[in-house]
SETOR-885655 format. One line per 4 residues: number of its first residue (from 1); their letters; for each residue x, y, z of C-alpha. Coordinates in nm, 2 decimals. Layout:
# residues N
NUM> a> X Y Z; ...
# end
This chain:
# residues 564
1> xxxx> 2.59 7.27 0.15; 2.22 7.37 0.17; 1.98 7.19 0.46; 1.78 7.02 0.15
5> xxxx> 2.08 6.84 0.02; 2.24 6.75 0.38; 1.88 6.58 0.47; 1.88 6.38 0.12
9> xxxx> 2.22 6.28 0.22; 2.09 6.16 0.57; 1.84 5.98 0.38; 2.04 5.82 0.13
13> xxxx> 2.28 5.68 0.42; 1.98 5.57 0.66; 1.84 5.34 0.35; 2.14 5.18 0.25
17> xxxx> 2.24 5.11 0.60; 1.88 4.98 0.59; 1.92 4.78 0.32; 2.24 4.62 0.45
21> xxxx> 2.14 4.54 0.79; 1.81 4.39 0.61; 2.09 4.15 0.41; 2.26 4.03 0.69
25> xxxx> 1.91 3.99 0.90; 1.80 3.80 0.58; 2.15 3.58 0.61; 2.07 3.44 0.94
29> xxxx> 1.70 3.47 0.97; 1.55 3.26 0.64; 1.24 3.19 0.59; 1.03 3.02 0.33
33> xxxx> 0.67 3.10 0.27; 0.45 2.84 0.13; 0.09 2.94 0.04; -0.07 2.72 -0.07
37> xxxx> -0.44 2.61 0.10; -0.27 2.23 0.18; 0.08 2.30 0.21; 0.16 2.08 -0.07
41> xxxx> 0.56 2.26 -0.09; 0.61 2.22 0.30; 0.82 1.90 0.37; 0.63 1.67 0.63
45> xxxx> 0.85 1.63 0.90; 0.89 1.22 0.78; 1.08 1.42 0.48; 1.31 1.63 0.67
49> xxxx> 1.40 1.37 0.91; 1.53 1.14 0.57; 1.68 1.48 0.39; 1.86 1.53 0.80
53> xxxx> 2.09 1.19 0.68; 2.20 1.35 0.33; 2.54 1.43 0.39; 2.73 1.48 0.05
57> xxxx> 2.59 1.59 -0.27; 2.30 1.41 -0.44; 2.26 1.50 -0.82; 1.89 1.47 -0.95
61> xxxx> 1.86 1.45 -1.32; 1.50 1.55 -1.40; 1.39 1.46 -1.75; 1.02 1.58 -1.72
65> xxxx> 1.16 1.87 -2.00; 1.00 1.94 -2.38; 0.68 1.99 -2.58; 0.43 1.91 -2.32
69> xxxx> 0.06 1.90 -2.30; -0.11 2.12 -2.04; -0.10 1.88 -1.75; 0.30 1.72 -1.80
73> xxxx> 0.37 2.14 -1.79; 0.19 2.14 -1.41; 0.34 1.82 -1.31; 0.70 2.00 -1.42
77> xxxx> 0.63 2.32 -1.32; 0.54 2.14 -0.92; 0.79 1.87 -0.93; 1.05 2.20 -0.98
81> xxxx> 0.90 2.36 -0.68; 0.90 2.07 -0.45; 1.28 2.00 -0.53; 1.36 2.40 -0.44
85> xxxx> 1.18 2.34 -0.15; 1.43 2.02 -0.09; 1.75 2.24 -0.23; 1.64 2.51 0.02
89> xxxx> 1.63 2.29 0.33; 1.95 2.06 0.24; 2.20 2.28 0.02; 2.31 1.91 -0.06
93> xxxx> 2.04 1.85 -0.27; 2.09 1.99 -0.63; 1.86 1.91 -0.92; 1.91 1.97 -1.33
97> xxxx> 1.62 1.95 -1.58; 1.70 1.77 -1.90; 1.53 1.73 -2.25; 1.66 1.38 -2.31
101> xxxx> 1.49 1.42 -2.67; 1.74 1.73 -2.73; 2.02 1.71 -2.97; 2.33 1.65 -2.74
105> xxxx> 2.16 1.42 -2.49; 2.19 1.06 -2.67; 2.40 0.98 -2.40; 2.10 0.95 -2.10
109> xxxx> 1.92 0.68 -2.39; 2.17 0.41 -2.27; 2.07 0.50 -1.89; 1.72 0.48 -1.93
113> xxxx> 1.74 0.12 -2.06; 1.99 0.04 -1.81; 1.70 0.17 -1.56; 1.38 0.10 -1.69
117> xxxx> 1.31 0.44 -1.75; 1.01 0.34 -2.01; 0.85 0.69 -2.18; 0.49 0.81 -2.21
121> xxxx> 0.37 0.90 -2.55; 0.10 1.18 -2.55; -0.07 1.40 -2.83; 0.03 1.74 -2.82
125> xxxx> -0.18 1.98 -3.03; -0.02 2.35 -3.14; -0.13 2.55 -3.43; -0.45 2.33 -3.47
129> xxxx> -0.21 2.02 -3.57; -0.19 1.71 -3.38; 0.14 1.54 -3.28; 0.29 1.25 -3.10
133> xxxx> 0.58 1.32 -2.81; 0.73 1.12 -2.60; 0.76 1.21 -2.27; 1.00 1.03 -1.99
137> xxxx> 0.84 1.14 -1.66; 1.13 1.00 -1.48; 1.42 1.14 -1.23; 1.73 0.99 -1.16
141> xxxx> 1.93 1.04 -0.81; 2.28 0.99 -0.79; 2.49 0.92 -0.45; 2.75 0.82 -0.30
145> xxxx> 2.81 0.61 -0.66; 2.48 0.48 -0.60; 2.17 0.56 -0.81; 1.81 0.50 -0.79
149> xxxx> 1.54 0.60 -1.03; 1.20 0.81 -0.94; 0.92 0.79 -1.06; 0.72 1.15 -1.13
153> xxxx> 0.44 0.97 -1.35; 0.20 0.74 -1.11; 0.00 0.44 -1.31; -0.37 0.45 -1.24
157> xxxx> -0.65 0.21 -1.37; -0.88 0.37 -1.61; -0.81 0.74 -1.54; -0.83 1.06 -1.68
161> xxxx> -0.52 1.28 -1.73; -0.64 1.54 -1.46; -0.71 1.22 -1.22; -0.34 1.06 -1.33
165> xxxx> -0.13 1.42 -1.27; -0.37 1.45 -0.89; -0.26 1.14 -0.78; 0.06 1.23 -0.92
169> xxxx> 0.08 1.48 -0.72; -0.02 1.33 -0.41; 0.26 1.10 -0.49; 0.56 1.39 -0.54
173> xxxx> 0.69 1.41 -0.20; 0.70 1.04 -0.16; 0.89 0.97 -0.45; 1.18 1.18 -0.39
177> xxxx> 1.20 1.11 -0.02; 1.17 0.78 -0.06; 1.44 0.77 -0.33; 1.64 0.99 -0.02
181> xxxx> 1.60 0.74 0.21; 1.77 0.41 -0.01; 2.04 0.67 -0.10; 2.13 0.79 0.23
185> xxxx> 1.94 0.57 0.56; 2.12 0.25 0.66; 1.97 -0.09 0.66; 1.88 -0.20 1.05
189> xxxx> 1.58 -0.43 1.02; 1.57 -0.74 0.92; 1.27 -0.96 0.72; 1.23 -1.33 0.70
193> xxxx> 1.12 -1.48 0.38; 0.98 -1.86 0.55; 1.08 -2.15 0.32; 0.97 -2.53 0.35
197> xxxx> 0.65 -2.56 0.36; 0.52 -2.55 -0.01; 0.60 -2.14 -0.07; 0.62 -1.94 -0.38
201> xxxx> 0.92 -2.01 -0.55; 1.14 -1.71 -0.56; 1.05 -1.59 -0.90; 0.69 -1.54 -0.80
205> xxxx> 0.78 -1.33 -0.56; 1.10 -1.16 -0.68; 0.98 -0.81 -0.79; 0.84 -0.74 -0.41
209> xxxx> 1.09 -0.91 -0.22; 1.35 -0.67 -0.48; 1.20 -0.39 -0.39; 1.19 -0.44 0.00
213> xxxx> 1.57 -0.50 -0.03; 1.65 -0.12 -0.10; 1.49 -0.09 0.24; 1.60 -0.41 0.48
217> xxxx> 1.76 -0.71 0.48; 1.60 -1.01 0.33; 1.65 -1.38 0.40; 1.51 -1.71 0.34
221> xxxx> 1.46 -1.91 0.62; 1.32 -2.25 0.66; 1.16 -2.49 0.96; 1.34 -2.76 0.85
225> xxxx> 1.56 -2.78 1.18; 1.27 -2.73 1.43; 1.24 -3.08 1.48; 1.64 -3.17 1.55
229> xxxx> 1.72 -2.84 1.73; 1.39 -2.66 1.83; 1.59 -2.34 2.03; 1.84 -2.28 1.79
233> xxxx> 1.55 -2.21 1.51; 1.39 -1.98 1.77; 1.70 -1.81 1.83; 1.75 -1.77 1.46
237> xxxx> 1.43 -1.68 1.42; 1.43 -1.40 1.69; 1.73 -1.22 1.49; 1.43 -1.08 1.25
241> xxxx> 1.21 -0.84 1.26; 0.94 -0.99 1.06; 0.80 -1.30 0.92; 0.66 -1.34 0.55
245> xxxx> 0.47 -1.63 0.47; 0.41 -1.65 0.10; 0.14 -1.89 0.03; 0.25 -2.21 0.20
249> xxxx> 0.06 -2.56 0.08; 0.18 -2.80 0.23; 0.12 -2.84 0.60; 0.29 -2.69 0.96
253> xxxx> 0.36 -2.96 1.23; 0.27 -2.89 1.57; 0.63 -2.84 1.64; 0.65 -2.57 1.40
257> xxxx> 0.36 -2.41 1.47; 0.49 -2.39 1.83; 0.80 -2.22 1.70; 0.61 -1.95 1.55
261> xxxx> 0.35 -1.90 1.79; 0.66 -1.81 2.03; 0.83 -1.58 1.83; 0.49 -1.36 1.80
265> xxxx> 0.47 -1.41 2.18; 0.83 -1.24 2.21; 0.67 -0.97 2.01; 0.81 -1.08 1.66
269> xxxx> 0.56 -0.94 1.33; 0.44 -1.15 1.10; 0.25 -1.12 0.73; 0.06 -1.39 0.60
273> xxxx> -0.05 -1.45 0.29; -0.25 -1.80 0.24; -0.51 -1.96 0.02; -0.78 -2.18 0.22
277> xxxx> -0.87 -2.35 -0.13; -0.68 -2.53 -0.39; -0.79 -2.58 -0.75; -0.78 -2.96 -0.90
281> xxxx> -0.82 -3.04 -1.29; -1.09 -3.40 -1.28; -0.86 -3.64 -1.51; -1.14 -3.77 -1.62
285> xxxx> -1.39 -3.48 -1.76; -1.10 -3.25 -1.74; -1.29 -3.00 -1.53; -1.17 -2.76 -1.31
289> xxxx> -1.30 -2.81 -0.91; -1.16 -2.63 -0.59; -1.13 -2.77 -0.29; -1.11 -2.65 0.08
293> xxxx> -0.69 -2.66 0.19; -0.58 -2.76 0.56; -0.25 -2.62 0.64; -0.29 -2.72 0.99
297> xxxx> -0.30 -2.32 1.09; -0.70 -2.31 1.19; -0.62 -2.34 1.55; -0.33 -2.12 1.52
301> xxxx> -0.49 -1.81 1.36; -0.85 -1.91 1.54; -0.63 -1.83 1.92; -0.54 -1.48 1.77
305> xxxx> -0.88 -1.40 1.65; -0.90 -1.51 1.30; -1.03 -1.77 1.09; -0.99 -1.79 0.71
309> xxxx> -1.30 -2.04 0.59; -1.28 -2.25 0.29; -1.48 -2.06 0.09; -1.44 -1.89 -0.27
313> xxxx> -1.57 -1.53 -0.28; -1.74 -1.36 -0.61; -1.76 -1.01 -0.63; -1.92 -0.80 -0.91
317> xxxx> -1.65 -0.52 -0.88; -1.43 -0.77 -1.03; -1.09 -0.77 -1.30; -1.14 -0.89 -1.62
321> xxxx> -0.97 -1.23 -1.69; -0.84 -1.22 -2.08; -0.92 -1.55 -2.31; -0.86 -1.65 -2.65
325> xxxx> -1.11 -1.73 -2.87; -1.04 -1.95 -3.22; -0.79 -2.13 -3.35; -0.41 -2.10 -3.21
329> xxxx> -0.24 -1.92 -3.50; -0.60 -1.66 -3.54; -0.70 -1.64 -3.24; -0.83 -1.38 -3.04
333> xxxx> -0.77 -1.22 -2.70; -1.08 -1.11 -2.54; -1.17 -0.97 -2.20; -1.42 -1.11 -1.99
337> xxxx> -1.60 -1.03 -1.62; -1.40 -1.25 -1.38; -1.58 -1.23 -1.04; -1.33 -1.51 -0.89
341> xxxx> -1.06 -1.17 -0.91; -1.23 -0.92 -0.67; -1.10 -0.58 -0.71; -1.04 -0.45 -0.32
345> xxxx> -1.05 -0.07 -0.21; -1.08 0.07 0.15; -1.26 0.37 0.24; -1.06 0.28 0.57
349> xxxx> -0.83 0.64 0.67; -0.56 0.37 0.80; -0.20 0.46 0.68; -0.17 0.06 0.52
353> xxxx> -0.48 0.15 0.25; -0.51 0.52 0.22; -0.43 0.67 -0.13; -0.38 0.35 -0.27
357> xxxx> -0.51 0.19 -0.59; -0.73 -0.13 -0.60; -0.58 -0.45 -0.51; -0.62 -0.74 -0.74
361> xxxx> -0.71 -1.09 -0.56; -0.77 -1.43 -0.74; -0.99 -1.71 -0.57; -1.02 -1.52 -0.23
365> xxxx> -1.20 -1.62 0.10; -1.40 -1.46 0.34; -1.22 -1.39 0.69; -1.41 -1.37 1.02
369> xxxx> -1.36 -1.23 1.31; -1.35 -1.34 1.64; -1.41 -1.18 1.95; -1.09 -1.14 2.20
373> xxxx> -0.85 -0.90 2.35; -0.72 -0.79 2.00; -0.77 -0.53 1.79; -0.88 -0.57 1.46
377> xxxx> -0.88 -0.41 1.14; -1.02 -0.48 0.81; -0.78 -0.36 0.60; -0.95 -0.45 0.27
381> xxxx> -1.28 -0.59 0.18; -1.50 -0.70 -0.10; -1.80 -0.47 -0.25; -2.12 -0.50 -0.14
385> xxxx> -2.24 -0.67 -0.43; -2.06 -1.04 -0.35; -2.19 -1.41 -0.37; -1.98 -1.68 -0.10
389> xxxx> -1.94 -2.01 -0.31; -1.93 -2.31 -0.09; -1.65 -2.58 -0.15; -1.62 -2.83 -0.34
393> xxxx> -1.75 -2.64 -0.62; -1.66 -2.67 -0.98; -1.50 -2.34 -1.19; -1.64 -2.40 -1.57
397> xxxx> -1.53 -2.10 -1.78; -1.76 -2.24 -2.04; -2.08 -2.18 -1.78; -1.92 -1.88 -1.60
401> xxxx> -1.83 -1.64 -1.82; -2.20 -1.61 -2.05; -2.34 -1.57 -1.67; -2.14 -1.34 -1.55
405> xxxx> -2.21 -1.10 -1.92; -2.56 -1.12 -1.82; -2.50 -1.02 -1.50; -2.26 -0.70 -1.60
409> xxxx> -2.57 -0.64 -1.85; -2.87 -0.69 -1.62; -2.77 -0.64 -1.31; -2.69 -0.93 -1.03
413> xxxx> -2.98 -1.06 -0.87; -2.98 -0.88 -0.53; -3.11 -1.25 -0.37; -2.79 -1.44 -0.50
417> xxxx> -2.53 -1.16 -0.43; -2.65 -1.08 -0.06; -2.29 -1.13 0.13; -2.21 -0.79 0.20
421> xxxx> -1.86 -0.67 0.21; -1.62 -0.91 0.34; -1.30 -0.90 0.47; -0.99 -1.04 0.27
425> xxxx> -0.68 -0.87 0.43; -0.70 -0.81 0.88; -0.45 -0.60 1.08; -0.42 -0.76 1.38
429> xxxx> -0.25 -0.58 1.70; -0.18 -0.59 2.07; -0.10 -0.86 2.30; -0.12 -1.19 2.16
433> xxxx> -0.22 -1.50 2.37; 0.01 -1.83 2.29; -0.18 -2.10 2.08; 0.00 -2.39 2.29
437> xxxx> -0.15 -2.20 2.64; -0.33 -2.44 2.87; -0.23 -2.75 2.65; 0.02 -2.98 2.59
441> xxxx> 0.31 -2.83 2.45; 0.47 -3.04 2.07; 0.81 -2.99 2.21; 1.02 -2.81 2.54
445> xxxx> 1.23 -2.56 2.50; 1.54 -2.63 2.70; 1.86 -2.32 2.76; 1.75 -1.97 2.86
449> xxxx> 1.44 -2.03 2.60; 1.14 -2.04 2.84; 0.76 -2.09 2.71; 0.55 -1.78 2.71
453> xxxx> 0.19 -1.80 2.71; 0.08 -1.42 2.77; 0.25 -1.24 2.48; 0.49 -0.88 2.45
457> xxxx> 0.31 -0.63 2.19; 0.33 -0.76 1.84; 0.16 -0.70 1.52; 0.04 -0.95 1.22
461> xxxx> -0.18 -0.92 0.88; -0.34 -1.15 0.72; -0.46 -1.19 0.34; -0.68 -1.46 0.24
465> xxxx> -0.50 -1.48 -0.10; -0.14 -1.59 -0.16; -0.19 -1.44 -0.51; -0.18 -1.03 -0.41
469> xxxx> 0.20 -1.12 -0.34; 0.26 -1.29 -0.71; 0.43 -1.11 -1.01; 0.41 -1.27 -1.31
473> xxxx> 0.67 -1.34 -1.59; 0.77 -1.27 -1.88; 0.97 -1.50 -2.03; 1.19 -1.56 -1.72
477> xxxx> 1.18 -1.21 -1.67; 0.98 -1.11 -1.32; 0.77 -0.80 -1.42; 0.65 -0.58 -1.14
481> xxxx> 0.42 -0.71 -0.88; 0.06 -0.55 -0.96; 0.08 -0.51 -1.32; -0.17 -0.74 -1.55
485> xxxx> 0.03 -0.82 -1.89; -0.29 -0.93 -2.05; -0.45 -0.68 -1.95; -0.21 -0.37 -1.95
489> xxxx> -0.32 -0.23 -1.59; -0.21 -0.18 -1.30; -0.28 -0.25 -0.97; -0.20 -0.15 -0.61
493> xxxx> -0.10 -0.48 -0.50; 0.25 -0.33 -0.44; 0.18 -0.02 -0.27; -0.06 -0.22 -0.01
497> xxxx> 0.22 -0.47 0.06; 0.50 -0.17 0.09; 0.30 -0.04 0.32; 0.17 -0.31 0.55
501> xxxx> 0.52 -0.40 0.57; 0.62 -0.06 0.68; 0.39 -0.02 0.92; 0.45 -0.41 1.09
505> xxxx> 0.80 -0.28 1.14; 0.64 0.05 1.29; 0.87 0.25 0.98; 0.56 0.50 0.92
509> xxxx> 0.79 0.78 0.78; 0.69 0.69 0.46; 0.38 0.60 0.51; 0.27 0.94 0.62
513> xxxx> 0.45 1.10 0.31; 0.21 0.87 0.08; -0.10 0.93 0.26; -0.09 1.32 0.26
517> xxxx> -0.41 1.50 0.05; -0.35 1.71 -0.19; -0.64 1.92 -0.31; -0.53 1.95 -0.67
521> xxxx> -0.80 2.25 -0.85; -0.87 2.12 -1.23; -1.13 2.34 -1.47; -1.47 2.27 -1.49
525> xxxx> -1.49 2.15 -1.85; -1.82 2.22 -1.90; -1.82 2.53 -1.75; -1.49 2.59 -1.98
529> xxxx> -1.67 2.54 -2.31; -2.02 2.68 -2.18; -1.86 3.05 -2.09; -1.56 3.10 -2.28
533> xxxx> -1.65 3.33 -2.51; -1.74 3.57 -2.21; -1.42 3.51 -2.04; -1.22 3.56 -2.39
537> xxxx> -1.39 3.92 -2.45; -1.33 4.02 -2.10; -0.98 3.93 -2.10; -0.98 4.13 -2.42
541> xxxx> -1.11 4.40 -2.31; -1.11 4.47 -1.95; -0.76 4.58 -1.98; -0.77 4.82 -2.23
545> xxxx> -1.09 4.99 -2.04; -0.87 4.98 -1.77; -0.59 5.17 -1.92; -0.84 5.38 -2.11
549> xxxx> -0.99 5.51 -1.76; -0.65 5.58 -1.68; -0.53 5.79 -1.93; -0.85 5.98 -1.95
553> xxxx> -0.77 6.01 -1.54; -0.40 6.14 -1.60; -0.47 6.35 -1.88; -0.80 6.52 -1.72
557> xxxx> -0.53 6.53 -1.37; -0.25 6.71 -1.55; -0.53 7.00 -1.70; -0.63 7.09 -1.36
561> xxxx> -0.32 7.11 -1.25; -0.12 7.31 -1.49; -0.39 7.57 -1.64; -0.44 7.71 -1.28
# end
């Protein structure tokens, strides 16, 4: 055997032994690259920790799969990646695409009605013809025997596609994880729903409360027994985590009041979500006036920092309210300005209102407020462009609607809508002093129950509408909490509640998987239409000048080297 064919031997060996060693390296070392600019296929580390608790197969059934327009293909096309990306850290985690629309699949049509899995139609356009699709941007996730839809498709008011599939995107991680967590996380913490003093009735508030029960334990729970057995309500009231008042109207007794005061002192989180008006038809004219609302709390929330006046806030960046015009069996439904139903965004970074949509308030009023040892947050806030409406004040549609036209038409006066933002909804934290300090206490607290005037840590929020937590019905059907039946829209009324109750019961996982940017690149439309003729010819032809150059390279290449 000749030296040549020995060293191509040697060779040979040295690059498969190469090759195998680079295998087994590649078996224990693995490594995922993700380059993106925002590291939108890297799991946050909320993600991981959820995906840690998966411990037996979970089956995702995507059904984001057909004929799609550009921008379903992207959200398909990322919504695959992001569930590798899950696969590849938790081999438990597999995931199937489906065409539910495909011959073979009529089975999944039962499951989406069983789920709520509602389609999108969109136009899809191919050969210059125009069709209709329907599209279910939907995943289901099966555990344990337990399954829990996702949603890939997120609702936004008045958007564009390209604005709909960003925030889409934003939304991606969140989804799925947070479908991982009902699957897989235990229930620890425990909510409160108070009862007894005028609340929502459980209809009203059934689409939230349904939703927060994936997540804890929920429980009505009444003040009724304060009076007989003030320390066994405490006690009962100290098993939970959290307190959610869901517009009370009738009012607290001192005694009760003291009861909740020392539950926040033992460092117990509360939500409230109260109306300082009321609204009350004349019997006589048959007008509509509202009226300031005491619910014996002014002292209460004044001691923490607060004060919710009775007020009525109108706000040019308002929902439309929907009438009907003629008679019952013609008549018709008509939008109108509504600036009684101020629309509330936050340019506020905090994890309770970032990435969120606008929440919807009716009959809102201004909070201040007050100067103490706690911290203070305005969560949400009108526009600049409001009016404050001093009580009693009458609500005519007849007079307010042709005003507010004119207004939307010409412009508000900048001397009658000179408030400013307000606040509506307050994040209150720190260490809370007791109401009852320094004064004479309703009722004593006999046992191992001692009063506490200088509070533990504690968190509260307050909204100055009992409205943002109200679904409304269809039939006797609850539909979900944010969406506007008259209207068709959504709002973020939901999210902002998911989240403040999150954060109260410091579960921020979540959270920081919603808030997460995503810098999602979209063509320049203009630019598109302006230039695409010069980027249609150089597509065209830059390649074959390309290959022309290289031929003419080769051939000239191979004459020099063979004629010598």
């Amino acid at each position: 055997m000749n030296t040549s064919i020995k060293k191509n031997i040697v060779s040979l060996a040295i690059l498969i032994g190469g090759l195998l060693l680079l295998n087994i390296l590649g078996s224990y070392f693995y490594k995922r690259f993700d380059l993106t600019q925002d590291k939108r296929f890297t799991l946050s580390e909320e993600a991981k920790q959820i995906v840690d608790k998966v411990n037996s197969p979970v089956i995702v059934d995507v059904f984001l799969k057909g004929n799609f327009p550009p921008e379903f293909r992207r959200l398909q096309s990322e919504t695959e990646q992001l569930l590798d990306e899950f696969s590849a850290y938790n081999d438990n985690i597999k995931f199937e695409f489906i065409n539910p629309t495909e011959k073979g699949n009529e089975a999944f049509q039962s499951q989406f009605e069983k789920f709520g899995l509602t389609p999108a139609q969109v136009s899809v356009t191919e050969s210059g013809k125009q069709s209709t699709e329907l599209v279910y941007p939907w995943a289901l996730a099966h555990y344990d025997g337990k399954s829990v839809k996702i949603p890939l498709l997120k609702n936004q008011l008045g958007a564009t596609s390209e604005e709909r599939v960003n925030s889409s995107l934003q939304n991606l991680q969140y989804s799925f994880a947070d479908a991982f967590k009902k699957l897989a996380t235990q229930k620890s913490k425990k909510v409160a729903v108070l009862k007894g003093n005028g609340e929502y009735d459980d209809r009203y508030i059934a689409d939230f409360f349904g939703t927060l029960r994936d997540y804890y334990f929920i429980a009505p729970f009444t003040l009724d027994s304060v009076s007989s057995n003030p320390e066994k309500t405490l006690k009962a009231l100290e098993s939970f985590d959290l307190i959610v008042a869901a517009q009370p109207t009738e009012s607290f007794s001192d005694a009760e009041k003291y009861v909740l005061d020392q539950y926040i002192m033992n460092g117990g989180k509360s939500l409230w979500l109260l109306d300082a008006t009321q609204m009350q038809v004349d019997t006589v004219s048959g007008n509509t006036f509202a009226f300031g609302k005491d619910l014996n709390l002014n002292d209460f929330f004044f001691k923490y920092g607060i004060r919710i006046n009775p007020n009525l806030v109108k706000d040019v960046y308002s929902a439309p309210i929907v009438l009907a015009n003629g008679d019952e069996r013609e008549a018709q439904y008509n939008r109108y300005p509504w600036f009684f139903s101020p629309l509330s965004s936050s340019a506020n970074n905090h994890p309770i209102v970032s990435n969120i949509e606008a929440v919807k308030f009716d009959y809102a009023s201004v909070i201040d407020t007050l100067p103490n040892n706690i911290k203070k947050t305005v969560l949400l806030s009108t526009s600049p462009i409001t009016k404050i409406v001093g009580l009693p004040s009458p609500i005519d549609f007849d007079e307010e609607i042709p005003k507010n036209l004119q207004i939307v038409n010409e412009g508000p006066n900048p001397n009658e809508f000179n408030a400013g933002e307000v606040p509506l909804a307050v994040l209150l934290e720190g260490k809370f002093t007791s109401v009852f300090k320094n004064r004479v206490k309703p009722l004593k607290l006999e046992g191992d129950l001692k009063n506490i005037d200088d509070g533990k840590d504690s968190k509260m929020v307050i909204i100055s509408d009992g409205d943002v937590i109200k679904n409304q019905m269809q039939g006797n059907r609850p539909l979900e909490l944010g969406f506007d039946k008259m209207t068709n829209s959504f709002y973020g009324n939901k999210e902002f509640l998911l989240n403040t109750v999150n954060y109260l019961l410091d579960d921020s996982g979540l959270i920081n998987i919603r808030t997460r940017q995503i810098a999602v690149p979209f063509l320049d439309q203009q630019k598109t239409v302006e230039q695409r003729a010069k980027w249609q010819v150089l597509n065209l032809l830059l390649p074959l000048v390309l290959l022309a150059i290289f031929g003419i390279g080769f051939s000239f290449y191979r004459k020099r080297k063979y004629t010598r």
